[in-house]
C-alpha positions in Angstrom: 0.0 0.0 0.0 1.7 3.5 -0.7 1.8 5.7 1.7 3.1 8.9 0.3 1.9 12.3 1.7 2.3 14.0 -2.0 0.6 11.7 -4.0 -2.5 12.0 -1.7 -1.7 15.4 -1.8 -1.7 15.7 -6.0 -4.9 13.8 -5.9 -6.6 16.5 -3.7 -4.9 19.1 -5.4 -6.6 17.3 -8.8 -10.3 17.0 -7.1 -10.0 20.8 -6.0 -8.8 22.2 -9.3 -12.1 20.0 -11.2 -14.1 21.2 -8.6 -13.0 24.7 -9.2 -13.6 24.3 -13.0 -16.8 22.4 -13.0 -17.9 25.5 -10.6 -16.5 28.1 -13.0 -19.0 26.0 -15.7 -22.2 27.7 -13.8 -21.0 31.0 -14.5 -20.1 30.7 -18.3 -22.0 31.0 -21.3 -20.6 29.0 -23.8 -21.4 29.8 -27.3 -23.5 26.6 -27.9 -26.9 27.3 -26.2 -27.5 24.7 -23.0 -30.7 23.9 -24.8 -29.4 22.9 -28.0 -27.0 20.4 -26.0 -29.6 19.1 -24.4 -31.8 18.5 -27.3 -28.5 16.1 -29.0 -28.1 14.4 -25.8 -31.9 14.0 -25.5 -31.7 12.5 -29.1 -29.2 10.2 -28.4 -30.9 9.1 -25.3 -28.7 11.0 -22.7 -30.4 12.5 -20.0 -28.8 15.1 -17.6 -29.9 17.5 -15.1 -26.3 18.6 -14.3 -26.3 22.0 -16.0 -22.3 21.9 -15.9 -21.9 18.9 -17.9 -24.1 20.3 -20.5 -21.8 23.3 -20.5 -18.8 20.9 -20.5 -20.5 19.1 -23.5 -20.7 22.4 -25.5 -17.1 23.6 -24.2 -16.0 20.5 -25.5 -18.3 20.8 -28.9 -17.2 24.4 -29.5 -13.6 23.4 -29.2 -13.6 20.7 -31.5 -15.7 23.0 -33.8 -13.0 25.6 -33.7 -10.5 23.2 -34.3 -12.2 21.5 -37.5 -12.6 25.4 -39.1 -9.0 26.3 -38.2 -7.3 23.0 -40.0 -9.9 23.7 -42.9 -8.6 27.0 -43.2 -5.0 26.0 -43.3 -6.2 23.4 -45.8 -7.8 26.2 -47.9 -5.3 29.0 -47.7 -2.2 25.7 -48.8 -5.0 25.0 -52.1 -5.5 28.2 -53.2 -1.1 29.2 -53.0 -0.7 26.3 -55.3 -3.3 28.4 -57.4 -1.1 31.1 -57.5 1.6 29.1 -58.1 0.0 27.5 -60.9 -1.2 30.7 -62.4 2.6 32.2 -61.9 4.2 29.6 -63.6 1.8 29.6 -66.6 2.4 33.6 -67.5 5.2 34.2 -69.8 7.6 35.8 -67.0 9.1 38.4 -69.1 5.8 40.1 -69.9 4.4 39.6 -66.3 7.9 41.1 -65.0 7.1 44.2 -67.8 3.9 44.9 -66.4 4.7 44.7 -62.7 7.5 47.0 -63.4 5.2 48.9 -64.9 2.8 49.2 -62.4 5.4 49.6 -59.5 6.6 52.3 -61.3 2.9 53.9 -60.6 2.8 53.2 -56.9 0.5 50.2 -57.5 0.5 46.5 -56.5 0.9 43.2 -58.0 -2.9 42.2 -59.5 -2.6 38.7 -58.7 -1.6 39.4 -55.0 -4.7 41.9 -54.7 -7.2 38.7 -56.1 -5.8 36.5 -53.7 -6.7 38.0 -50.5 -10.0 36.4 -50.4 -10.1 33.0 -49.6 -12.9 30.7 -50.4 -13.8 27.6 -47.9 -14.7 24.3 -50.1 -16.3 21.3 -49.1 -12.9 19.6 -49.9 -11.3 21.5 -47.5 -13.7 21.0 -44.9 -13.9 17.2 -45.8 -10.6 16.9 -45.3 -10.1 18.9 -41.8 -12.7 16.4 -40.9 -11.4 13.1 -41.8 -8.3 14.5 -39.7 -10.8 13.8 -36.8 -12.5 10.6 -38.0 -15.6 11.8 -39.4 -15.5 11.1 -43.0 -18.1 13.3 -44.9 -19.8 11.8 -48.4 -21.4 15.5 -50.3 -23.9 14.9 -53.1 -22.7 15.8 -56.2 -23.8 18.9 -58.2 -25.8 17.8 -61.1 -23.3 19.3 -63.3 -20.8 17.2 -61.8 -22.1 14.3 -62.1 -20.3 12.0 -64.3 -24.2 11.1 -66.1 -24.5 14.5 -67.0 -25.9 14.5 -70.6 -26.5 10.8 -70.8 -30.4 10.0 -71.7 -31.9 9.7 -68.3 -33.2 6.6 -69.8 -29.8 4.6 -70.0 -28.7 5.9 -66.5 -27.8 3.5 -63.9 -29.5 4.8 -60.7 
């Protein structure tokens, strides 16, 4: 049997900092509303009257949220520089070094830097944040990507 005053003490020190934390839960509004927690847990068939495991539930939810969007952006912002790389290496570089001149000359900015400020989140990108986390997500096809596009609908195979 182990008898050591610090591990007791560790343990106590662990039950008082939970405690703590699962107190601090009554105070804080998570961004996931208690009730929509409660209607997922109900769904599943979890019932809990504990209001501060429904807020650790949504704590847990909005963190796992935030960390599916965050690796989707990095996916996004690493697909759309091999855009630009793409579209760089394709220009002939001694007219695209002309015209920057050019423009530099002016006081104005690379054009293909200004266009690629905006990023633009894909299902890809999301799909493949997700399957990071194990959840692998099947989207419908567009209609006008669907490989049957202009076959007879007659001699499709559904």
């Amino acid at each position: 049997m182990n008898h050591n005053p610090q591990s007791s003490d560790g343990k106590h020190d662990d039950d008082s900092a939970l405690s703590d934390f699962l107190a601090s839960l009554m105070d804080y509004a998570p961004t996931i509303p208690d009730e929509l927690v409660e209607h997922y847990l109900a769904k599943s068939g979890f019932q809990c009257p504990d209001v501060r495991l429904i807020r650790l539930i949504a704590v847990a939810t909005q963190k796992f949220v935030a960390e599916v969007a965050s690796d989707a952006l990095q996916h996004c912002k690493a697909r759309q520089a091999a855009v630009v790389k793409d579209k760089r290496e394709k220009q002939q570089k001694v007219i695209y070094l002309c015209l920057l001149s050019f423009l530099i000359s002016f006081g104005l900015s690379d054009p293909l830097l200004e266009q690629d400020k905006r990023l633009i989140l894909t299902m890809d990108d999301l799909s493949k944040s997700l399957r990071e986390y194990g959840v692998n997500v099947k989207h419908q096809e567009y209609f006008a990507d669907s490989p049957s596009t202009g076959i007879d609908p007659a001699s499709r195979e559904e």
